[in-house]
PDBQT receptor file of N, H, CA, C and O in Angstrom, charges set to zero:
ATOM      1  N   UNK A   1      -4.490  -5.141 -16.235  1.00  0.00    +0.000 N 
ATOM      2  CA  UNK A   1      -4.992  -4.919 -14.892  1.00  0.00    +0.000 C 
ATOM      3  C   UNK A   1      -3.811  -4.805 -13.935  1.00  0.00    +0.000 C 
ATOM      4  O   UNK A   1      -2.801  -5.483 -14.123  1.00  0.00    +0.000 OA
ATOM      5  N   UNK A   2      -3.948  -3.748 -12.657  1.00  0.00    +0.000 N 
ATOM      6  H   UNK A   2      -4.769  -3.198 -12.504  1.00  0.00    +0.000 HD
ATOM      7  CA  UNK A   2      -2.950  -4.079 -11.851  1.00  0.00    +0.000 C 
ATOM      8  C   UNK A   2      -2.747  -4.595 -11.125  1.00  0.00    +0.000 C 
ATOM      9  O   UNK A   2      -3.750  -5.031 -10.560  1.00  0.00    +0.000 OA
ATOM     10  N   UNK A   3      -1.259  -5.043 -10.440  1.00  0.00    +0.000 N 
ATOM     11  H   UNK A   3      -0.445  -4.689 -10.899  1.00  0.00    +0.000 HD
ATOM     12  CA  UNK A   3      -1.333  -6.031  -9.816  1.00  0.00    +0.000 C 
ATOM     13  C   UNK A   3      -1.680  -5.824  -8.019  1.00  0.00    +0.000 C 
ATOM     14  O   UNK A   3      -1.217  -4.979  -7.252  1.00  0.00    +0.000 OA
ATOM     15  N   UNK A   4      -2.446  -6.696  -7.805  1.00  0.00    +0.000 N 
ATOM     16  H   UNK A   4      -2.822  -7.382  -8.428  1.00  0.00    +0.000 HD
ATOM     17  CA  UNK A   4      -3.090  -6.520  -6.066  1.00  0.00    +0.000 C 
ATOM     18  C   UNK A   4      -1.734  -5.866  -5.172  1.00  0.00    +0.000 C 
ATOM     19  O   UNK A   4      -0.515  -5.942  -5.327  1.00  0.00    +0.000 OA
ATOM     20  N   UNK A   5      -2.340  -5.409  -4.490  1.00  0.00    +0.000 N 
ATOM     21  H   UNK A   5      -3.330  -5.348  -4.365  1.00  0.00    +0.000 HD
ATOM     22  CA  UNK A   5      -0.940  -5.009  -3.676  1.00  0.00    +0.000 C 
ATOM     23  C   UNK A   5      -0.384  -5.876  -2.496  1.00  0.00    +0.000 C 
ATOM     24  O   UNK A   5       0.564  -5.665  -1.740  1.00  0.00    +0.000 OA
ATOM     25  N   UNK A   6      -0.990  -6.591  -2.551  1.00  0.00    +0.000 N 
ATOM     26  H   UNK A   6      -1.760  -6.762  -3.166  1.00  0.00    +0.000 HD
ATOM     27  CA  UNK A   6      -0.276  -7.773  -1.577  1.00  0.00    +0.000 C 
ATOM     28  C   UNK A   6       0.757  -8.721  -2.055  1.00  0.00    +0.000 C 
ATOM     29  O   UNK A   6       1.545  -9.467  -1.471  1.00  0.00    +0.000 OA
ATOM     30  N   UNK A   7       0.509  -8.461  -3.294  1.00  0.00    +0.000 N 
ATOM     31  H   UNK A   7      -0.130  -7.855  -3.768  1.00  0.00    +0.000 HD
ATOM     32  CA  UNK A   7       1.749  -9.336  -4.575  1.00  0.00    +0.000 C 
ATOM     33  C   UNK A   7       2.548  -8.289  -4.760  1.00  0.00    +0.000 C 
ATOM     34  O   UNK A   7       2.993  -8.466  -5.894  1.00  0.00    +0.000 OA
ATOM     35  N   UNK A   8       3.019  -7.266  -4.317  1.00  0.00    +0.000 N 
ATOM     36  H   UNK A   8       2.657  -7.123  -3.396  1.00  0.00    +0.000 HD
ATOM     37  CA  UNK A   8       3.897  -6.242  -4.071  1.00  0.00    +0.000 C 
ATOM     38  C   UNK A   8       5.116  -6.765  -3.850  1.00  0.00    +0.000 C 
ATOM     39  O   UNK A   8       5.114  -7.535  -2.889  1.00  0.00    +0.000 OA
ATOM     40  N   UNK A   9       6.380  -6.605  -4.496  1.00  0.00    +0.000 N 
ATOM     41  H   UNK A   9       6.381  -5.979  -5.276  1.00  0.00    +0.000 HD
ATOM     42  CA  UNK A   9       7.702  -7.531  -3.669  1.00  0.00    +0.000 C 
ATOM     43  C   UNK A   9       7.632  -6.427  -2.005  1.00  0.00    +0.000 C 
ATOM     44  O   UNK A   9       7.929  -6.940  -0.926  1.00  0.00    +0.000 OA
ATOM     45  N   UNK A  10       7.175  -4.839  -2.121  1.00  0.00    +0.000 N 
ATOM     46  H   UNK A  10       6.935  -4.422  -2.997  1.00  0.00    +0.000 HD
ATOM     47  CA  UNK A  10       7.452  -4.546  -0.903  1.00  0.00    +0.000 C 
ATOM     48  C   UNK A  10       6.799  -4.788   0.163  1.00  0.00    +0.000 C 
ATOM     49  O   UNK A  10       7.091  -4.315   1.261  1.00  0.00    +0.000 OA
ATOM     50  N   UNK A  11       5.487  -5.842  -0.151  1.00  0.00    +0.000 N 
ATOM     51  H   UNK A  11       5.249  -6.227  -1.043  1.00  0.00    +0.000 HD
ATOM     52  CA  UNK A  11       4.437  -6.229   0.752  1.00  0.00    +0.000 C 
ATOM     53  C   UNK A  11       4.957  -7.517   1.180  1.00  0.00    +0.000 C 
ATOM     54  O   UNK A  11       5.014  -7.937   2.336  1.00  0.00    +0.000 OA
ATOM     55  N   UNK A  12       5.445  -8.272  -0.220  1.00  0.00    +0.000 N 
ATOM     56  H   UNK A  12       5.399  -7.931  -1.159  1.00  0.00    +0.000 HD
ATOM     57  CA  UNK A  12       5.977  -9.674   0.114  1.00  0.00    +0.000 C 
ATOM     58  C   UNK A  12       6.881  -9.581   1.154  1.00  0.00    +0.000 C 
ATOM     59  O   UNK A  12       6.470  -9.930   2.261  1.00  0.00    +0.000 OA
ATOM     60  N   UNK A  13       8.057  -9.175   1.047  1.00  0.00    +0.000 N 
ATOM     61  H   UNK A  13       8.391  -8.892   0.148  1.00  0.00    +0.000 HD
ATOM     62  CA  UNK A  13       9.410  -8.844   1.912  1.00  0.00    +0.000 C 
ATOM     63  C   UNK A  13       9.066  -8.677   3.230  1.00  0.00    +0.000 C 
ATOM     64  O   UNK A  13       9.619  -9.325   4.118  1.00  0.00    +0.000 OA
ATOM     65  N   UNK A  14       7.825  -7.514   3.534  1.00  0.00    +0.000 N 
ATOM     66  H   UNK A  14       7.376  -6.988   2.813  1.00  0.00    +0.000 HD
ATOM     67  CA  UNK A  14       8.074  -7.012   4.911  1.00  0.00    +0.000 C 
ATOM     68  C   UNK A  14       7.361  -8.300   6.037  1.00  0.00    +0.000 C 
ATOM     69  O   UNK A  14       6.381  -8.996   5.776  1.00  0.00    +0.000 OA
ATOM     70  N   UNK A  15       8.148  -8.334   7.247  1.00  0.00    +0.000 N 
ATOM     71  H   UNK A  15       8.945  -7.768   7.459  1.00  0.00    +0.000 HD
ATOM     72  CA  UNK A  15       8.279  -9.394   7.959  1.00  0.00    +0.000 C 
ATOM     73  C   UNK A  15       7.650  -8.303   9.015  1.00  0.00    +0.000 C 
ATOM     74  O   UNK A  15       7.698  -7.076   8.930  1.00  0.00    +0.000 OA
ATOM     75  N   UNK A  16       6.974  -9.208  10.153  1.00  0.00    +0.000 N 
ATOM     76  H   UNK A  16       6.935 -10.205  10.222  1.00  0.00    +0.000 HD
ATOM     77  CA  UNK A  16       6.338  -9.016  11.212  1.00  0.00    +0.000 C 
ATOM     78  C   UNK A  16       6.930  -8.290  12.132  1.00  0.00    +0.000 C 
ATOM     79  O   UNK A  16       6.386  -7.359  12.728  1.00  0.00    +0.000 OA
ATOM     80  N   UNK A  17       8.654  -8.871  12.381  1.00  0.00    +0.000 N 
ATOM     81  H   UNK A  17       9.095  -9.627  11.897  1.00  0.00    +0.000 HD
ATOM     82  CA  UNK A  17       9.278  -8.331  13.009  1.00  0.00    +0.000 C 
ATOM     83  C   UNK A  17       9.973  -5.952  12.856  1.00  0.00    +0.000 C 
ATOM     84  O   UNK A  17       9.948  -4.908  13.508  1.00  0.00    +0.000 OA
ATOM     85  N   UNK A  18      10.525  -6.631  11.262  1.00  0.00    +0.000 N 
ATOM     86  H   UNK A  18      10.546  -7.479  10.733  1.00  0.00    +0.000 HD
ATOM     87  CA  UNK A  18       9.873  -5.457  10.751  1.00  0.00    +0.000 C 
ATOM     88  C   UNK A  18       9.148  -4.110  11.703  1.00  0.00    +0.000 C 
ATOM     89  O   UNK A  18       9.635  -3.151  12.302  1.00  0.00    +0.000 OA
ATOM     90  N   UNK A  19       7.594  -4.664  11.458  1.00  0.00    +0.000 N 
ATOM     91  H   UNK A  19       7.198  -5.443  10.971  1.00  0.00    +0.000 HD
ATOM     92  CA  UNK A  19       6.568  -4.039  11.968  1.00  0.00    +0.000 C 
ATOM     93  C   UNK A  19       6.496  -3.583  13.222  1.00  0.00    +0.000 C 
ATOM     94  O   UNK A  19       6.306  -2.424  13.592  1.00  0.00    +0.000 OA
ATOM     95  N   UNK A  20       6.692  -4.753  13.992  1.00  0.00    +0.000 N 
ATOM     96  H   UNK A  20       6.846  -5.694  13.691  1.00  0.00    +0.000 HD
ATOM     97  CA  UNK A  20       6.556  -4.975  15.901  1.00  0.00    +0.000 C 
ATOM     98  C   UNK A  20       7.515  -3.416  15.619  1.00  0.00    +0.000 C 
ATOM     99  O   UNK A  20       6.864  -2.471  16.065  1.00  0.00    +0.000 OA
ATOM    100  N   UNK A  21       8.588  -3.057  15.127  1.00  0.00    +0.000 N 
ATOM    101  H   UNK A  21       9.117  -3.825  14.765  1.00  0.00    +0.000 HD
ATOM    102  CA  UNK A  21       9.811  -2.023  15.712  1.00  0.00    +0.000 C 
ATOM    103  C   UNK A  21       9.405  -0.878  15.123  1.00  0.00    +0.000 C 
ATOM    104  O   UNK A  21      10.116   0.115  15.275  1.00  0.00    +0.000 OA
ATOM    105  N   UNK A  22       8.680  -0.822  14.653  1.00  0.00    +0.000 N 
ATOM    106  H   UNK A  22       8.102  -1.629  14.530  1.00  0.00    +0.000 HD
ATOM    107  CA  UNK A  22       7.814   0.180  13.683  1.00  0.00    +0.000 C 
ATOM    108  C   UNK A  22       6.966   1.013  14.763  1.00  0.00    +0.000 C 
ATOM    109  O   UNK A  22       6.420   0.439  15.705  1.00  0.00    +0.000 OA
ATOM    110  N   UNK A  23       6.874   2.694  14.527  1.00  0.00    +0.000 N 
ATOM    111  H   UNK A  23       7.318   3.159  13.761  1.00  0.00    +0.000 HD
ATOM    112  CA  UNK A  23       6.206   3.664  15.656  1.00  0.00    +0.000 C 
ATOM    113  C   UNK A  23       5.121   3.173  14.934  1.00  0.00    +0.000 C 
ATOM    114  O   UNK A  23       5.091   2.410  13.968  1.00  0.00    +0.000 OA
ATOM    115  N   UNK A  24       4.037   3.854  15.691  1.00  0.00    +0.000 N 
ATOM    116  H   UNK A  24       4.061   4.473  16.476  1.00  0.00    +0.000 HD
ATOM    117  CA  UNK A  24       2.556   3.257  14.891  1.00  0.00    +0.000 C 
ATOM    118  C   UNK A  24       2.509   4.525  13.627  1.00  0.00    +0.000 C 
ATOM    119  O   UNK A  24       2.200   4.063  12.529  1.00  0.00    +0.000 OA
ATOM    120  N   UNK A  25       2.713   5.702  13.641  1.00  0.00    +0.000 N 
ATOM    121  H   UNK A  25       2.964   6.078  14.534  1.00  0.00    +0.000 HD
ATOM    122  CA  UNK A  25       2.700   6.346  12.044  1.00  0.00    +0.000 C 
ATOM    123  C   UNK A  25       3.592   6.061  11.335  1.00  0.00    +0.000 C 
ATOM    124  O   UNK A  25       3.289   6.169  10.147  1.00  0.00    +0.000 OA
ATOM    125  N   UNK A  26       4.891   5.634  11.580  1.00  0.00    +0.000 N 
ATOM    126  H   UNK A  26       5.137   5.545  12.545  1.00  0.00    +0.000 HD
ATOM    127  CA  UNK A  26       5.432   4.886  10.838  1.00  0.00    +0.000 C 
ATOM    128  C   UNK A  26       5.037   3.509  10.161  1.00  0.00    +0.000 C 
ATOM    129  O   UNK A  26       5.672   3.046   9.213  1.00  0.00    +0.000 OA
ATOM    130  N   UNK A  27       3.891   2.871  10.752  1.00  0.00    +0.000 N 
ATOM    131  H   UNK A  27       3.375   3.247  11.522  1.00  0.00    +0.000 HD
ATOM    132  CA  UNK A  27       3.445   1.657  10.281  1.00  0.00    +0.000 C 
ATOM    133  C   UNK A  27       2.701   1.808   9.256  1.00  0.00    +0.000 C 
ATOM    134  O   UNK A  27       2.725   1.261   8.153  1.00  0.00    +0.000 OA
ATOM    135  N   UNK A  28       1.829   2.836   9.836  1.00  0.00    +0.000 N 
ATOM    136  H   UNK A  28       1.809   3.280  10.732  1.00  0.00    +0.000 HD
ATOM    137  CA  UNK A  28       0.352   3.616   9.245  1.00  0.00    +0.000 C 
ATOM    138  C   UNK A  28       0.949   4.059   7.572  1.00  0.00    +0.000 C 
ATOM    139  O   UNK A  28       0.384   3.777   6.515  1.00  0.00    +0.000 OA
ATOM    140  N   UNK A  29       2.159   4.773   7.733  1.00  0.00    +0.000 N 
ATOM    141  H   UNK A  29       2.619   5.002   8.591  1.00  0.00    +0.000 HD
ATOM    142  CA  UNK A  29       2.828   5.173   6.703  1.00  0.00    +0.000 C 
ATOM    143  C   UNK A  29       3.241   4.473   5.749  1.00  0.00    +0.000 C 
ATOM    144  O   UNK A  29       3.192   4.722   4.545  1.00  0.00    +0.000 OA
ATOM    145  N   UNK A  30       3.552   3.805   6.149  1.00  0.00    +0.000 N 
ATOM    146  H   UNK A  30       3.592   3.602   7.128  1.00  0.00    +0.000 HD
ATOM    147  CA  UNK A  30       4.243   2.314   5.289  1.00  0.00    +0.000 C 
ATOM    148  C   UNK A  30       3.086   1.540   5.157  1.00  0.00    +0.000 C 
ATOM    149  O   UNK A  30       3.446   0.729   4.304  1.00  0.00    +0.000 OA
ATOM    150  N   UNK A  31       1.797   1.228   5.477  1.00  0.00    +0.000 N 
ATOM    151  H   UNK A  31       1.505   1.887   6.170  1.00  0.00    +0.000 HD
ATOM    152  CA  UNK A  31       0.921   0.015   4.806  1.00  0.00    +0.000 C 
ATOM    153  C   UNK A  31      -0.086   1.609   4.185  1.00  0.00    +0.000 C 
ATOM    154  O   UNK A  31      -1.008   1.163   3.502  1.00  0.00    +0.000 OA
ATOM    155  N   UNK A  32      -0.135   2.600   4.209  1.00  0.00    +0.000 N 
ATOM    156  H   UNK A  32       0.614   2.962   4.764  1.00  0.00    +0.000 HD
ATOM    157  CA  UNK A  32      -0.608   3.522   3.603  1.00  0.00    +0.000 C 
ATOM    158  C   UNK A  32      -0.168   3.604   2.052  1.00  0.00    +0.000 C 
ATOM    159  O   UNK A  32      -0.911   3.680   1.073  1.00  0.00    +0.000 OA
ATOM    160  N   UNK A  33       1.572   3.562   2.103  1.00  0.00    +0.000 N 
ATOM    161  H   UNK A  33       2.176   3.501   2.897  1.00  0.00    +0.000 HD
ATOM    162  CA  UNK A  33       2.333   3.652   0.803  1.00  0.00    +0.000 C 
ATOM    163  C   UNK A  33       1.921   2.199   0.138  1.00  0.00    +0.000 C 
ATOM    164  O   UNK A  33       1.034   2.103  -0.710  1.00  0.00    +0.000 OA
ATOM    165  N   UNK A  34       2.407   1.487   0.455  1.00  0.00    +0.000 N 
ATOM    166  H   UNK A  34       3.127   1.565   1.144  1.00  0.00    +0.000 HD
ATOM    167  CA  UNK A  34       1.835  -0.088  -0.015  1.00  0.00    +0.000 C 
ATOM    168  C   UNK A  34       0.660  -0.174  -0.553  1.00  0.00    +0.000 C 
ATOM    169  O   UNK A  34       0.408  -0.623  -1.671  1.00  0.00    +0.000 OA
ATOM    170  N   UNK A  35      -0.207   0.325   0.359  1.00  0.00    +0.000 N 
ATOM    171  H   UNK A  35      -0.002   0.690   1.267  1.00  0.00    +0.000 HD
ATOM    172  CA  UNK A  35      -1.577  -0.312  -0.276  1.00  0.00    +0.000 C 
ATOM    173  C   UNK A  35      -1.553   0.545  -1.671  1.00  0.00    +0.000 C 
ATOM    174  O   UNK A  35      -1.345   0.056  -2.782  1.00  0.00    +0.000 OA
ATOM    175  N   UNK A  36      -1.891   2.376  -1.293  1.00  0.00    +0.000 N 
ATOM    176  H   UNK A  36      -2.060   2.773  -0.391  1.00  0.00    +0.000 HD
ATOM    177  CA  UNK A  36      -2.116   2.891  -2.341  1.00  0.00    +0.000 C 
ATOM    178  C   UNK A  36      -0.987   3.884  -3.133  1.00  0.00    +0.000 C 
ATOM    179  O   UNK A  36      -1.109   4.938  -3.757  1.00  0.00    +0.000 OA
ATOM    180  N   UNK A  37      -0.056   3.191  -2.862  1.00  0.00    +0.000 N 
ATOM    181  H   UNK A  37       0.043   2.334  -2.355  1.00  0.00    +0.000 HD
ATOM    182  CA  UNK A  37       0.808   4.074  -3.689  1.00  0.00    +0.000 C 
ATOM    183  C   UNK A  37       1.204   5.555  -3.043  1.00  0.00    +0.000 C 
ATOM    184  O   UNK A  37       0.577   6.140  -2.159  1.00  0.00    +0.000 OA
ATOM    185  N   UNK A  38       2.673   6.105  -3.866  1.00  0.00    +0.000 N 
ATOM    186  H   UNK A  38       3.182   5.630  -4.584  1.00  0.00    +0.000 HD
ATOM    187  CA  UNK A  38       2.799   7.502  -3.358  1.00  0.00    +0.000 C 
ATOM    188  C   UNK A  38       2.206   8.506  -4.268  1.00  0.00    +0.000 C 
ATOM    189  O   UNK A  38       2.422   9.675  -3.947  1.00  0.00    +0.000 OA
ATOM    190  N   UNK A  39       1.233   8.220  -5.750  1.00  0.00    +0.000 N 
ATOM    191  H   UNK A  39       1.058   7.270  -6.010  1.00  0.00    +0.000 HD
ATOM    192  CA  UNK A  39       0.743   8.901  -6.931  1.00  0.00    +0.000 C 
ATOM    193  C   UNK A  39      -0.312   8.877  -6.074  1.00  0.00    +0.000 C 
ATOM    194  O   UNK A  39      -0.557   8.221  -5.061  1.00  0.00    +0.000 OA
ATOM    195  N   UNK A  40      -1.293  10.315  -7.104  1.00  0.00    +0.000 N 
ATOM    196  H   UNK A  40      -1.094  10.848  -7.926  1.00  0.00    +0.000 HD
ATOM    197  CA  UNK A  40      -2.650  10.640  -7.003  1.00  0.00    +0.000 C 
ATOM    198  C   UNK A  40      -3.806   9.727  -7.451  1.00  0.00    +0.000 C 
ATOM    199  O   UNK A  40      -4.957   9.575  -7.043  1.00  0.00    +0.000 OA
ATOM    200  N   UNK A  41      -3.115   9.200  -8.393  1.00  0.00    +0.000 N 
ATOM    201  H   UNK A  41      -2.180   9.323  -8.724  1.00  0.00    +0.000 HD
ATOM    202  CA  UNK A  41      -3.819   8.534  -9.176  1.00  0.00    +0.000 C 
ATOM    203  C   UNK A  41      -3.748   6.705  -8.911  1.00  0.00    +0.000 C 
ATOM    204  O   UNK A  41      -2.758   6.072  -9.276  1.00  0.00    +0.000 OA
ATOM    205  N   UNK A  42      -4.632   6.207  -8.411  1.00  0.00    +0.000 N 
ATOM    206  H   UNK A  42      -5.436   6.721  -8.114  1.00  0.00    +0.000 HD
ATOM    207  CA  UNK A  42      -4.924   4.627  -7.720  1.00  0.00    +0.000 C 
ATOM    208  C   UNK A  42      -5.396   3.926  -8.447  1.00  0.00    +0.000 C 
ATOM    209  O   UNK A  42      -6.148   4.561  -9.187  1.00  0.00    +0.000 OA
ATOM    210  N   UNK A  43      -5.371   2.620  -8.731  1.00  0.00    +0.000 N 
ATOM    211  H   UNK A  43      -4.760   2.104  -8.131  1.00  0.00    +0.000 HD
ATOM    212  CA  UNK A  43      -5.450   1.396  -9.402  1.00  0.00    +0.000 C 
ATOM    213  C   UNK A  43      -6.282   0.927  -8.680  1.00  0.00    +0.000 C 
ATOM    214  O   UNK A  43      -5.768   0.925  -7.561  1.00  0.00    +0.000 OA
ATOM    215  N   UNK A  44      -7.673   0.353  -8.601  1.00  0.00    +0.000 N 
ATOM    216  H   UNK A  44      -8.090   0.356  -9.510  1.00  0.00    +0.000 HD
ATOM    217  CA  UNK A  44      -8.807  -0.345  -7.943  1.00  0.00    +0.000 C 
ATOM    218  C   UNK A  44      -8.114  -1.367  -8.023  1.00  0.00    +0.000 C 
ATOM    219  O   UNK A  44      -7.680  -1.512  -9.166  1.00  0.00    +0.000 OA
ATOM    220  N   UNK A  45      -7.692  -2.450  -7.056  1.00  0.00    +0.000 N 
ATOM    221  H   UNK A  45      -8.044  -2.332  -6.127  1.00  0.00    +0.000 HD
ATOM    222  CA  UNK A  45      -7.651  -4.235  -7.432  1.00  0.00    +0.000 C 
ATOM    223  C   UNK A  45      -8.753  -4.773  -8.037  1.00  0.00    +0.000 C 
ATOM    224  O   UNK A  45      -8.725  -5.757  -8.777  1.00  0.00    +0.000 OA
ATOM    225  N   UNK A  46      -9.851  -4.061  -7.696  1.00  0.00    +0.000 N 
ATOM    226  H   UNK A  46      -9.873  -3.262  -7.095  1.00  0.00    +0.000 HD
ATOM    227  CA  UNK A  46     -11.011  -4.835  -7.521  1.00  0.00    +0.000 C 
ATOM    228  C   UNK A  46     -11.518  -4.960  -9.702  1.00  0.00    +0.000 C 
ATOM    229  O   UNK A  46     -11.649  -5.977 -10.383  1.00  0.00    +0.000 OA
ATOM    230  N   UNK A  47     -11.671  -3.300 -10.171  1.00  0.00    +0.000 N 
ATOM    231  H   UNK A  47     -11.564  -2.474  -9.618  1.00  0.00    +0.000 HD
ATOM    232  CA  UNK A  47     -12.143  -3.414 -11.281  1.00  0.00    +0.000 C 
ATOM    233  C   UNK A  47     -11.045  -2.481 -12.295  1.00  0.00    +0.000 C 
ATOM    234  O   UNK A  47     -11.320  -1.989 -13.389  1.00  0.00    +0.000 OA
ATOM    235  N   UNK A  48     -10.093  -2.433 -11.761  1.00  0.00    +0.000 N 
ATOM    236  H   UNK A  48      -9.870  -2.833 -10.872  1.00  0.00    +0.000 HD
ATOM    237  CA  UNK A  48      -8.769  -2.032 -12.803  1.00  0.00    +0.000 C 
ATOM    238  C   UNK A  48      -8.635  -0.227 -13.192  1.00  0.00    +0.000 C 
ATOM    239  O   UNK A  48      -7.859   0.421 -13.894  1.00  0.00    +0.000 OA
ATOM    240  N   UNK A  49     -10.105   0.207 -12.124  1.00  0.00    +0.000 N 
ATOM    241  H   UNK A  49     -10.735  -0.320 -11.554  1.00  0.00    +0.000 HD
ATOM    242  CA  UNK A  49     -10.550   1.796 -12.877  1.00  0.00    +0.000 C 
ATOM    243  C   UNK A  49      -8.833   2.575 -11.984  1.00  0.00    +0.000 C 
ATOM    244  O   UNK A  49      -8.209   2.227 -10.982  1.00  0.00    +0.000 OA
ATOM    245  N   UNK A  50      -8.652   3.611 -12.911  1.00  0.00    +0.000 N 
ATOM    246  H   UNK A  50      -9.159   3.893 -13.725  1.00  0.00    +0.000 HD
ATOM    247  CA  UNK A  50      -7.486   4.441 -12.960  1.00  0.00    +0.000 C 
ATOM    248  C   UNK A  50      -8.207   5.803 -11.955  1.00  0.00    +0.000 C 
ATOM    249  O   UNK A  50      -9.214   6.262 -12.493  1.00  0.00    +0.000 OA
ATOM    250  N   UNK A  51      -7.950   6.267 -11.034  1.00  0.00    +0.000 N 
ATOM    251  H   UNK A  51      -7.131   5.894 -10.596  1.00  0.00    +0.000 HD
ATOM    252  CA  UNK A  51      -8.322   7.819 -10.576  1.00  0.00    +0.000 C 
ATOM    253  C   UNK A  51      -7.873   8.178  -9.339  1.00  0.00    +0.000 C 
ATOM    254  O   UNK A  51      -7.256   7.545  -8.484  1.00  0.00    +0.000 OA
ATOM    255  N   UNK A  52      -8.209   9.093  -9.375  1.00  0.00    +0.000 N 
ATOM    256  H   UNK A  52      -8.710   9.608 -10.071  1.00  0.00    +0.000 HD
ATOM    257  CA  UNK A  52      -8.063   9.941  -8.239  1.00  0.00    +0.000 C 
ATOM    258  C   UNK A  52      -8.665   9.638  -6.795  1.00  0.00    +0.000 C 
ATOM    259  O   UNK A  52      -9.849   9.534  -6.476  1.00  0.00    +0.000 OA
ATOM    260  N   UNK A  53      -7.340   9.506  -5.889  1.00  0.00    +0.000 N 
ATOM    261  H   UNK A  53      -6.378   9.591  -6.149  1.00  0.00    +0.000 HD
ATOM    262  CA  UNK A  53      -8.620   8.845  -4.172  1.00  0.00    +0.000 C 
ATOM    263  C   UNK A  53      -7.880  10.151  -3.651  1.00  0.00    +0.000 C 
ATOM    264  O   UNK A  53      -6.882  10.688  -4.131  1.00  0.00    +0.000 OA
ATOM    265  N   UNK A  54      -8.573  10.490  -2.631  1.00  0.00    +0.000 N 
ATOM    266  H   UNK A  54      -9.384  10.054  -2.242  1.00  0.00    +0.000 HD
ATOM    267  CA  UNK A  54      -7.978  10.826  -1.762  1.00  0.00    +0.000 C 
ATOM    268  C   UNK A  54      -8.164  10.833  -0.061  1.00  0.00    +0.000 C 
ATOM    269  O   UNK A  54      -9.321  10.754   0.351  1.00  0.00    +0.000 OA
ATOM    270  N   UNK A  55      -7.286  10.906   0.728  1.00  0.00    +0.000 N 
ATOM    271  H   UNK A  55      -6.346  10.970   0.393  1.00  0.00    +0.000 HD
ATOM    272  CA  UNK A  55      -7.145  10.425   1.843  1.00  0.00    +0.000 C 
ATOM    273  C   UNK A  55      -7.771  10.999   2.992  1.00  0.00    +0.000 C 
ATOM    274  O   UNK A  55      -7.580  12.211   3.086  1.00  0.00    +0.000 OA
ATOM    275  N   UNK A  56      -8.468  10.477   3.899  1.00  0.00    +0.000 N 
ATOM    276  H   UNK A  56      -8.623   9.492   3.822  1.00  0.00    +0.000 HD
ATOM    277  CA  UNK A  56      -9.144  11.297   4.691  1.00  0.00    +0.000 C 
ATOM    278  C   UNK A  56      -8.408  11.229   5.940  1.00  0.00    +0.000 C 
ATOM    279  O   UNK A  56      -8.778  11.889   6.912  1.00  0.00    +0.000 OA
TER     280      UNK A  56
């Protein structure tokens, strides 16, 4: 199964401050990449299924 993305070292690491200096699509961008990755293909946390999301 994969691992949640909040157990991410790049989720762990990023600090608040970080963020505050962050444009807002730059934020958007960065908890976009985090959550689901830069692949097509996404890892559910929830039930481990492998596929295709895409972004609206």
């Amino acid at each position: 199964m994969s691992l949640h993305f909040l157990l991410k070292a790049e989720a762990r690491t990023l600090s608040l401050v970080q963020v505050l200096g962050m444009s807002d699509d730059d934020a958007f961008t960065l908890f976009r990449r985090v959550r689901w990755g830069d692949g097509d293909e996404v890892v559910c946390p929830h039930c481990g299924l492998v596929h295709r999301h895409y972004f609206r």
